[in-house]
Backbone as a ProteinNet text record, in pm:
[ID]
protein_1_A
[PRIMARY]
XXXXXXXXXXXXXXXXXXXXXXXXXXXXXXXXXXXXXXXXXXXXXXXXXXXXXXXXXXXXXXXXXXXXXXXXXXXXXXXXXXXXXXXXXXXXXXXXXXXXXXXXXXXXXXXXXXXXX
[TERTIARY]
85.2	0	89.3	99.6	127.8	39.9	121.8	20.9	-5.1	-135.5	-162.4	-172.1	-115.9	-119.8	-155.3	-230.4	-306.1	-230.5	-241.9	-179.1	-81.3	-134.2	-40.2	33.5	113.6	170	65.3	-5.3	-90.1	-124.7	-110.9	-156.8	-331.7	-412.7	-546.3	-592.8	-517.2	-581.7	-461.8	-508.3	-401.1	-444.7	-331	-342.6	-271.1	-380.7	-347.1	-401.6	-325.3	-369	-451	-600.4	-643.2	-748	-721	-771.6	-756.9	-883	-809.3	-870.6	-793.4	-854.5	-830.4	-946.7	-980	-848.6	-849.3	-751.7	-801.8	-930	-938.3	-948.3	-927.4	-870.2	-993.5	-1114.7	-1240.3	-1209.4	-1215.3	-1255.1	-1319.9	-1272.5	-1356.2	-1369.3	-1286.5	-1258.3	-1152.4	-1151.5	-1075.1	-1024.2	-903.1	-768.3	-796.1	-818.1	-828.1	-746.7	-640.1	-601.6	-560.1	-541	-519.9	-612	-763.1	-858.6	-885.4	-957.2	-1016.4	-1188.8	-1239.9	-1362.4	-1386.6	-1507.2	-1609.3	-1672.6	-1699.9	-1770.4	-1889.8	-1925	-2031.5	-2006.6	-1902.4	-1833.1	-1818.4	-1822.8	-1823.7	-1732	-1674.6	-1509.3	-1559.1	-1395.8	-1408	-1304.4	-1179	-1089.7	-937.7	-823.8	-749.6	-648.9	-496.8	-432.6	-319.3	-170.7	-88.8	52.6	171.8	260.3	285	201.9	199.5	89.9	-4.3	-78.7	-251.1	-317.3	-427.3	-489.3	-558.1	-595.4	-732.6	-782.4	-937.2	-931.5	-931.4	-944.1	-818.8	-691.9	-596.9	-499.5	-598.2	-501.3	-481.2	-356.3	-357.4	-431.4	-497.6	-521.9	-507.8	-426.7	-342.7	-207.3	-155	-54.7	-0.3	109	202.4	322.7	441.9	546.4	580.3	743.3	764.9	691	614	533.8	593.5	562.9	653.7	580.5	651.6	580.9	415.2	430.8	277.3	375.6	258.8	279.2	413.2	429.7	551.9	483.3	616.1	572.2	585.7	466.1	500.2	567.5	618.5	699.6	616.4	632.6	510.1	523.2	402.2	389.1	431.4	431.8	534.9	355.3	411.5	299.7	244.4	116.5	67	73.9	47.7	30.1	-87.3	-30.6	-102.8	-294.3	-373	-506.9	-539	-579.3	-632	-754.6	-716.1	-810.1	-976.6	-1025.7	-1168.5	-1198.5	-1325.3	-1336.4	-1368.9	-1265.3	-1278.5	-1451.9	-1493.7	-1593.5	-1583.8	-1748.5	-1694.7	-1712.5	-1635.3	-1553.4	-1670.9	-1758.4	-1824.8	-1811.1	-1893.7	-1877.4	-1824.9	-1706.7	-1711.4	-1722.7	-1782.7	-1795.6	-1677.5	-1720	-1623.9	-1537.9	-1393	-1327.5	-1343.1	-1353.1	-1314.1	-1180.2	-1178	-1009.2	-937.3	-868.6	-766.8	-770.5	-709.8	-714.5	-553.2	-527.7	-389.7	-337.5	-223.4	-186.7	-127	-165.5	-89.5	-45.2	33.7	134.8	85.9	-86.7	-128	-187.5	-256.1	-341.4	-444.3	-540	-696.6	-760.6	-836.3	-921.1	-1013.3	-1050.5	-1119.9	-1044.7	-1104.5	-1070	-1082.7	-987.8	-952.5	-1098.7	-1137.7	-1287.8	-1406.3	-1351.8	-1501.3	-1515.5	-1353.1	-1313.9	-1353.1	-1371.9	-1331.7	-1405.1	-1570.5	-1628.9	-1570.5	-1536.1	-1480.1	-1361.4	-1269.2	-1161.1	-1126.6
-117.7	0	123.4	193.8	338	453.8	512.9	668.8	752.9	812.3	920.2	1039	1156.3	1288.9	1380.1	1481.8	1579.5	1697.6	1833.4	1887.4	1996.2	1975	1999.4	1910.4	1786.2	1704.2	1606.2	1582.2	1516.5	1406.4	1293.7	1145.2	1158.8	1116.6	1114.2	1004.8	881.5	763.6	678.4	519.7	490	422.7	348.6	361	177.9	92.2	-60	-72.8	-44.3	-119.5	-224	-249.6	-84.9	-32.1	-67.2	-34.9	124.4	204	320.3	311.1	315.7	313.2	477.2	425.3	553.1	491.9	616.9	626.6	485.8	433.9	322.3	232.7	196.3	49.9	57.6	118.5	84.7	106.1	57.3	83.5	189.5	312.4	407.4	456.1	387.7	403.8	278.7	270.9	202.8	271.8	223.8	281.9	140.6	199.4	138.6	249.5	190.5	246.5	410.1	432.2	581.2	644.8	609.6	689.4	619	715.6	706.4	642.5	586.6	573.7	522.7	569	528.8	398.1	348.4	205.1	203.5	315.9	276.7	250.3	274.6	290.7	338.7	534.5	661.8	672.3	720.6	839.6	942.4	975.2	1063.2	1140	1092.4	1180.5	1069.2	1162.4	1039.8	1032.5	930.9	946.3	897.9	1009.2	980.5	1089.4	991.7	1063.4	1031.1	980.5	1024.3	1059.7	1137	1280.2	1226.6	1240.5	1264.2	1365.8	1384	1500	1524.2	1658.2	1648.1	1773.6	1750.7	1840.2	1904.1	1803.5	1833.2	1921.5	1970.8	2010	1867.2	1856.7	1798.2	1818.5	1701.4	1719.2	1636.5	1502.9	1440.9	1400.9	1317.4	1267.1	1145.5	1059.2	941	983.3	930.1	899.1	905.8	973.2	943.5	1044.9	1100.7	1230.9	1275.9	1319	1387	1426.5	1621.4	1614.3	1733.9	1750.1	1823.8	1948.3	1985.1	2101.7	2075	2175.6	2213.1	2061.7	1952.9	1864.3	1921.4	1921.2	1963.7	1884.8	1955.1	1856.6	1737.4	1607.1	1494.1	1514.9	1461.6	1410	1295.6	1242.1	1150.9	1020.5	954.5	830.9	778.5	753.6	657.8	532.4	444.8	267.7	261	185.8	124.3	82	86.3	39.1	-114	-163.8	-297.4	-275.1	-345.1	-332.6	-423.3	-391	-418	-495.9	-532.1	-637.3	-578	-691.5	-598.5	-588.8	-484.8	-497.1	-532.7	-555.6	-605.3	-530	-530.7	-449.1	-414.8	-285.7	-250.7	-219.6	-211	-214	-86.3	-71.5	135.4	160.2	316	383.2	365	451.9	448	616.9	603.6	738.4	831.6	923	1077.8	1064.2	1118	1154.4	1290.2	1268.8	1328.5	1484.5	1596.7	1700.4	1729.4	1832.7	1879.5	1858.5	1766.7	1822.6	1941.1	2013.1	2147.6	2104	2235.8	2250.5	2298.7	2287.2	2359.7	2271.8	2300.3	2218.9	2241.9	2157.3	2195.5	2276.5	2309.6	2379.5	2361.2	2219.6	2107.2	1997.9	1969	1910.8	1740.7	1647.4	1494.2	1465	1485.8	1422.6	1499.6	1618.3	1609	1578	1542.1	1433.4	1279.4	1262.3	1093.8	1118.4	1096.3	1096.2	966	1011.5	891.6	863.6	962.6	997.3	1091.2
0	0	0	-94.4	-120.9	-69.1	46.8	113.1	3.1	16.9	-103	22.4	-73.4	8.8	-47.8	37.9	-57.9	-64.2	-70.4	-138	-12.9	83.8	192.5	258.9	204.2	229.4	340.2	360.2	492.1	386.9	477.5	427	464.1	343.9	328.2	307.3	217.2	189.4	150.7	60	28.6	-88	-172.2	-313.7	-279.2	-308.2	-326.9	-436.7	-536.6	-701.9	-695.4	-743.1	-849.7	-716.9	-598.1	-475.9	-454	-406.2	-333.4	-214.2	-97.4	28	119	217.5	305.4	402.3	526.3	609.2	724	692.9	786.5	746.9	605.5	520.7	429.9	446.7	363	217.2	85.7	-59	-67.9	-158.5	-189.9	-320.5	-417.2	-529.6	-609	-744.5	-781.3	-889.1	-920.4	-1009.1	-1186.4	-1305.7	-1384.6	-1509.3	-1559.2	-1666.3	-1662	-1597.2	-1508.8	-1512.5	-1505.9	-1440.4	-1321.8	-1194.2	-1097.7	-1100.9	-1076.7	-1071.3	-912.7	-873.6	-740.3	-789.9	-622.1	-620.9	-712.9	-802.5	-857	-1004.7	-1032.2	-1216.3	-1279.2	-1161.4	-1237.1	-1214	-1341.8	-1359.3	-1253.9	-1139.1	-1069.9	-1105	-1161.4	-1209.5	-1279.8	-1266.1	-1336.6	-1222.7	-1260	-1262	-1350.1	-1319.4	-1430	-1334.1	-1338.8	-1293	-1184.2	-1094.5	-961.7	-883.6	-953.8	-932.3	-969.3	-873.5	-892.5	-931.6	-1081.6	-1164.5	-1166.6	-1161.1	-1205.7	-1257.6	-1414.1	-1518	-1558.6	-1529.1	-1534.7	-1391.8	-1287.7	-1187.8	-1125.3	-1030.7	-911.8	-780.5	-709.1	-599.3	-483.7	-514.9	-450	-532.9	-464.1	-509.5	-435.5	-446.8	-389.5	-401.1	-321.1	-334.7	-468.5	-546.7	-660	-766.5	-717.8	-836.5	-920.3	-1014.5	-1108.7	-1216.3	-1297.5	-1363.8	-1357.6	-1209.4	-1182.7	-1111.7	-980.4	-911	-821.4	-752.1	-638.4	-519.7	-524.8	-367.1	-232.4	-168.7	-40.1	44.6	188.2	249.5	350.6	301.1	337.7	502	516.6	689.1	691.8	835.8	863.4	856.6	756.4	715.5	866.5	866.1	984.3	917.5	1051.4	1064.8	945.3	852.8	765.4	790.9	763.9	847.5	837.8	855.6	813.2	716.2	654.4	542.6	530.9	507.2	504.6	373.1	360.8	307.1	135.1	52.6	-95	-155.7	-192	-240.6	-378	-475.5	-612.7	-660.3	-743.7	-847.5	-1004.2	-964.8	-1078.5	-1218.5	-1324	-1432.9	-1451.3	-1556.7	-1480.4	-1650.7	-1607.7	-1732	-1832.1	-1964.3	-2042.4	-2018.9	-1981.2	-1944.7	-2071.6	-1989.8	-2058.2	-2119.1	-2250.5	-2281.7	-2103.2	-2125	-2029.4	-2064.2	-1950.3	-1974.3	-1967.8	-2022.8	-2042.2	-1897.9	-1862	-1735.7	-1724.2	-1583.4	-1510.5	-1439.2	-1404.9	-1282.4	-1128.8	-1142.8	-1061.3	-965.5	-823.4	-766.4	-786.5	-745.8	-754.9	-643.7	-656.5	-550.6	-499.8	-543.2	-495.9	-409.5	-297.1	-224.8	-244.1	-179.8	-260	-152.9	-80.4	-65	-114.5	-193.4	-286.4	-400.5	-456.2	-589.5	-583.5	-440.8	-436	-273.5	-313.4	-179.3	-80.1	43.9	112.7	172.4	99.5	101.3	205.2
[MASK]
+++++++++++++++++++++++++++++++++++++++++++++++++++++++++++++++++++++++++++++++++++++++++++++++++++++++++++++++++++++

């Protein structure tokens, strides 16, 4: 499991391919082809780089980023959660082409990108 951090370095969730989990192990999203989609099979945004995008800004990120905005300086990772039980894995939409990446963050917050989060 890879910590995801939002844009003030603070650990928010975590990133178990094609798993995205909340800070208490629950599924809140899944990772397919570098888009984001919710437990229901809607595109919530992408990723690519590193960087969680919606509409091309960043509004999280992992370890290793590259490519997007200025990294802030990370918090010190918590204890991993135990993870909860996988849910199944929905039919997901068909993705949006991608938006230009920036260098910028979003101004949207990673739990109103990725309710759950």
């Amino acid at each position: 499991m890879e910590a995801i951090y939002d844009s003030r370095g603070d650990v928010i969730g975590w990133l178990e391919d094609p798993m995205v989990r909340n800070l208490h192990g629950a599924v809140v999203a899944w990772h397919k082809n570098g888009t984001i989609f919710d437990l229901h099979g809607h595109e919530r945004s992408k990723f690519s780089d590193g960087y969680f995008r919606l509409e091309g800004d960043a509004f999280a990120f992992i370890q290793g980023a590259h490519s997007g905005p200025t990294l802030p300086i990370r918090s010190i990772r918590p204890i991993r959660p135990v993870r909860h039980v996988r849910p199944v894995r929905p039919v997901f939409s068909v993705p949006s082409v991608a938006h230009v990446r920036s260098r910028n963050w979003s101004s949207k917050s990673p739990s109103e990108v990725i309710p759950g989060l």
